[in-house]
C-alpha positions in Angstrom: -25.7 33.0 29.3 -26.0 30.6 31.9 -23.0 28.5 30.6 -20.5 31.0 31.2 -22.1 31.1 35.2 -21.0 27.2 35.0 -17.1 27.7 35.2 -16.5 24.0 34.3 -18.4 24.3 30.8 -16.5 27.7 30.0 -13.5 26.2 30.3 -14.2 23.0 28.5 -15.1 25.1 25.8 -12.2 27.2 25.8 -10.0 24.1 26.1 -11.4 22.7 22.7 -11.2 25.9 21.1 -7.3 26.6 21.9 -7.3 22.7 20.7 -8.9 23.1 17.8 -6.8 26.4 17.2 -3.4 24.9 17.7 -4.2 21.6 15.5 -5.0 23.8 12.6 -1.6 25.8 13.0 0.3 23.0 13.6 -1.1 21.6 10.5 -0.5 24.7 8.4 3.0 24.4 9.3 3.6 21.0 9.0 2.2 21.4 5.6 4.4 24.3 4.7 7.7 22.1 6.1 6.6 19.5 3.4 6.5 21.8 0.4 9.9 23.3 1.6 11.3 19.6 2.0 9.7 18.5 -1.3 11.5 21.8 -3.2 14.7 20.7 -1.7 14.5 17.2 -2.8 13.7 18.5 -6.1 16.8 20.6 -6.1 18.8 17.9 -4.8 17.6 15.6 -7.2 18.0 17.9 -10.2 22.1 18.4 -8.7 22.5 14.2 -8.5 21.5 13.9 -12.1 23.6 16.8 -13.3 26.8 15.3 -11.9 25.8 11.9 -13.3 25.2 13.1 -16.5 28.7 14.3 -16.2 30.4 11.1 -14.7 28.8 9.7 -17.7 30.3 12.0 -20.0 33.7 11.4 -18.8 33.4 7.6 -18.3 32.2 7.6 -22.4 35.2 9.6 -23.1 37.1 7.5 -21.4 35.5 4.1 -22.9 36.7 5.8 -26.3 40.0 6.7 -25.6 40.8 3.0 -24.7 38.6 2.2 -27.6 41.0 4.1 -30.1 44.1 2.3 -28.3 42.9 -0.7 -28.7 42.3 -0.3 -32.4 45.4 1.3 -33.0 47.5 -1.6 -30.9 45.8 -4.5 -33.8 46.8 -2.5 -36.5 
């Protein structure tokens, strides 16, 4: 144990270990951040194409309204 008499090497060792330590949290939550932003962008995206598919909708409803008055008007 003559290391841990040597103050210098016991802290160096320390200091890499509390590195090591926080680098690995940080990366499990930095991982867990993008799996929560990657669920929300699914969400979102699933939300953009709902209210497209129903501007679409309309804007076809639309198109045939003016459709059916135009064919009625050349009658």
């Amino acid at each position: 144990m003559s290391f841990l008499r040597n103050t210098a090497a016991f802290f160096g060792i320390l200091n890499l270990s509390a590195i090591g330590g926080a680098t690995l949290y940080l990366r499990s939550h930095h991982v867990y951040n993008l799996e929560e932003h990657e669920a929300r962008m699914d969400e979102l995206e699933g939300t953009l194409r709902g209210h497209i598919g129903l501007i679409e909708e309309a804007l076809d409803r639309l198109e045939g309204r003016a459709a059916e008055a135009d064919r009625g008007n050349k009658m």
